[in-house]
Residue, then its C-alpha position, 0 to 999 in steps of 0.5 A: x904174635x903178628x895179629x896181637x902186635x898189630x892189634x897192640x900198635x893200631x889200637x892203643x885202647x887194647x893195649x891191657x894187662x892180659x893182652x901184652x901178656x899174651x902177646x909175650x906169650x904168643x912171643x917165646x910160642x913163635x920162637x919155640x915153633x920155629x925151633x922145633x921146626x927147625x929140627x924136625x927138618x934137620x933131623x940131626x942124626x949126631x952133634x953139630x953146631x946148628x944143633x946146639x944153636x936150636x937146642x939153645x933157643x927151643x930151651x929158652x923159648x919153651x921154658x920162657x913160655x912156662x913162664x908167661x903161662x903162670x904170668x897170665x894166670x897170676x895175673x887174672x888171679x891178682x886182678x880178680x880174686x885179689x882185686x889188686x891193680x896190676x901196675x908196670x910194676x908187676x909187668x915188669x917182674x913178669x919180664x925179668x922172671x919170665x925171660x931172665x930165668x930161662x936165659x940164665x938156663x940157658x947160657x949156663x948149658x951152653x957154656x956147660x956144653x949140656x945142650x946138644x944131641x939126644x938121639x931123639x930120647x925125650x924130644x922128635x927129632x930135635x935136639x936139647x940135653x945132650x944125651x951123654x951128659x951124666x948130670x942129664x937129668x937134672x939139666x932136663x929138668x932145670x931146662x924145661x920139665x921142672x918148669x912144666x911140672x910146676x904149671x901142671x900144678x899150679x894152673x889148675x889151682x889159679x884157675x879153681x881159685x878165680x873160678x870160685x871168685x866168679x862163682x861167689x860174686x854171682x851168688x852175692x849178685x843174685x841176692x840183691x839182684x834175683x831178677x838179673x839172676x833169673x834171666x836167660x842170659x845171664x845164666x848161660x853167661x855165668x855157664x860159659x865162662x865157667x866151663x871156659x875156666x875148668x877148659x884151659x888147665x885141661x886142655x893145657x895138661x892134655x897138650x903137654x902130658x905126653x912130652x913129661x910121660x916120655x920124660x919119665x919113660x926115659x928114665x925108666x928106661x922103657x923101649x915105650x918112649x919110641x911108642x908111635x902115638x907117644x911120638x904123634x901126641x908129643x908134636x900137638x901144637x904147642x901154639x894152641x895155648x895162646x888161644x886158650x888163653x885167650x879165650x880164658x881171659x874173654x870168659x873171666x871178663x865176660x863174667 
């Protein structure tokens, strides 16, 4: 978040669409971070105050994440496959979607006392959906596993789409032009960034499945939510999106 933002502010000329989305991404990562690291020292063992204060703030970062993620994939989608500008207009709907909505979620559970101590059921060490609430699941869900369901979704078809954009621009290219088409460079390019495409969705499911398999797990009832490699998968850096990203947008770009 750092580095985008001195880059943002000594560079103006860098100051695109994809970046300050990034940059807000990079954002709700650093916040859901230090929340999580929060806890994870803490190890709550009961309710307490700095429990809920770090509940709070781990749903509303990691649920405003969820939503720059499909911000930044729309985004390339509207720019590349619909050949739309994205003006101040549609960056200004990210910001009031992407942080209003899991704000309005989040004050509604602390004020509704849903936020607090869940004996490490769904989450490693630290806290969010109080475990006693009996509308549990549905606050889990509204606080974060519908959100990551959703781009679970909906990632791999923003992606399949701009990937089938860029694979048809190429083959119309290549028509009119078969000797660029037939050049070395051109064609490890035209690889790269389409491997660079089918990457990201991926890599992005792979980080966060096993937070939504403990989900289910939990309302199983399963003794396997406690499962060990379960438990080390869950804590992968979640920070590792921004770099995916990151390396999406240079692939489309570079295409």
């Amino acid at each position: 978040a750092g580095l985008l933002a001195a880059t943002s502010a000594r560079w103006p000329e860098l100051r695109s669409g994809p970046r300050q989305l990034l940059l807000y991404l990079s954002l709700a990562d650093l916040l859901s971070a230090a929340a999580y690291f929060y806890g994870a020292l803490r190890d709550f063992g009961g309710p307490a105050w700095d429990c809920v204060a770090q509940g709070a703030l781990s749903t509303f970062a990691n649920t405003s994440s969820f939503f720059w993620t499909l911000a930044v994939a729309l985004y390339l989608y509207l720019t590349l496959v619909r050949a739309r500008p994205a003006g101040p207009a549609l960056l200004a709907l990210c910001h009031a979607l992407s942080w209003g909505i899991p704000l309005g979620i989040t004050v509604a559970a602390v004020a509704l006392k849903k936020i607090g101590y869940d004996a490490s059921e769904v989450s490693v060490g630290w806290c969010w959906i109080n475990i006693e609430a009996e509308d549990r699941v549905l606050w889990m869900l509204l606080a974060g596993k519908l959100w990551e369901i959703l781009a679970y979704l909906m990632l791999p078809i923003f992606y399949f789409l701009i990937r089938k954009h860029i694979n048809r621009a190429h083959a119309a290219l290549s028509e009119y032009r078969p000797i660029l088409s037939s050049t070395p460079a051109f064609q490890p390019r035209t690889s790269i960034a389409d491997r660079k495409l089918i990457l990201i969705p991926v890599i992005f499911i792979l980080l966060r499945i096993w937070s939504t398999i403990r989900f289910v797990l939990t309302l199983c009832g399963s003794s396997a939510v406690q499962n060990p490699v379960l438990v080390v998968l869950h804590v992968s850096p979640k920070v590792l999106k921004l770099g995916l990203f990151m390396v999406g947008e240079r692939g489309c770009r570079g295409a």
